[in-house]
C-alpha positions in Angstrom: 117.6 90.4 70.8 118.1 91.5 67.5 121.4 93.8 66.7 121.0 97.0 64.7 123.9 97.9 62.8 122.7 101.7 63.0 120.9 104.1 65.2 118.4 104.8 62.2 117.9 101.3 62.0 117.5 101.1 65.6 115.2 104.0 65.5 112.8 102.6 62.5 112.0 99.5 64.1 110.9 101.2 67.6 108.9 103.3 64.9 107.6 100.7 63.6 106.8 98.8 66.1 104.6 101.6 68.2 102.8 102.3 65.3 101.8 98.9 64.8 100.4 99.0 68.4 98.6 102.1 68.2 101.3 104.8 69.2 101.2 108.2 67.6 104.4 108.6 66.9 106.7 111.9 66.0 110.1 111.5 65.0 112.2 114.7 63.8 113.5 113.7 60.7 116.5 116.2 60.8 117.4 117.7 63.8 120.7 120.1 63.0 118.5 123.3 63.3 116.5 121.7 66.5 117.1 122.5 70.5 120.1 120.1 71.4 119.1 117.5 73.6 115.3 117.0 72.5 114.4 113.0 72.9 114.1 111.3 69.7 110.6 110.0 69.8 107.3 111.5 71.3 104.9 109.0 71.4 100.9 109.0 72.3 98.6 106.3 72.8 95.0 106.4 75.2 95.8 109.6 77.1 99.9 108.4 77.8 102.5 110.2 76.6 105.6 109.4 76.6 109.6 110.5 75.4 112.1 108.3 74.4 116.3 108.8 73.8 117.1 106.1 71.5 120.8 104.8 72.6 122.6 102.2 70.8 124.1 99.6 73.2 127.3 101.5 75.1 126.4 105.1 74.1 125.4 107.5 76.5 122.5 110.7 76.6 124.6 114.0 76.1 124.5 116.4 79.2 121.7 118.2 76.7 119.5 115.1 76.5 120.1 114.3 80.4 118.6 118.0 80.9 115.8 117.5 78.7 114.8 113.7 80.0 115.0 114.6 83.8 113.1 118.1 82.8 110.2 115.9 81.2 110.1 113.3 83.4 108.9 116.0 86.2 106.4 117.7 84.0 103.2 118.3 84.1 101.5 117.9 80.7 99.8 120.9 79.5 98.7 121.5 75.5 97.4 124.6 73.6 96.4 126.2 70.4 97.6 129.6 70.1 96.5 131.8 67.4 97.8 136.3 67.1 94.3 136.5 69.1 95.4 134.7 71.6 98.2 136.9 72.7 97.0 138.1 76.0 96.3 134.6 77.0 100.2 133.6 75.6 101.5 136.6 78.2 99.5 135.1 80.5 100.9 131.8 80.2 104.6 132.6 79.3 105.1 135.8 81.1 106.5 135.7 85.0 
């Protein structure tokens, strides 16, 4: 197994490497104004989707990414397109 001297390096290959095997991948670049805890790569390929936290060897997820992991693990998968017409629909959905 190959060492990476950096997360970032880490990071690029895993990129790389689901991208060359047909994985849409997003990565946020800069996270500092982000959610804390939001997994480092979402990834979609034939109808899976999938999160990852990328670790190097002896780190740890934060409490934040521990939330965020077990929360999306559970999930059911639901997607939109929400335009200002759409409002009543948004209440619908995001209201209690």
């Amino acid at each position: 197994m190959t060492q990476y001297q950096t997360e970032a390096q880490f990071s690029q290959a895993v990129i790389e490497f689901a991208r060359a095997n047909g994985w849409l991948v997003y990565h946020t670049w800069r996270s500092d104004h982000s959610e804390a805890g939001f997994p480092d790569l979402t990834l979609v390929r034939d109808g899976e989707l999938r999160f990852a936290e990328l670790k190097r060897d002896g780190k740890h997820v934060t409490q934040a990414q521990a939330e965020w992991l077990g929360a999306l693990a559970g999930a059911k998968i639901k997607v939109a397109v929400w335009r200002p017409s759409d409002w009543p629909a948004i209440e619908r959905v995001l209201g209690r």
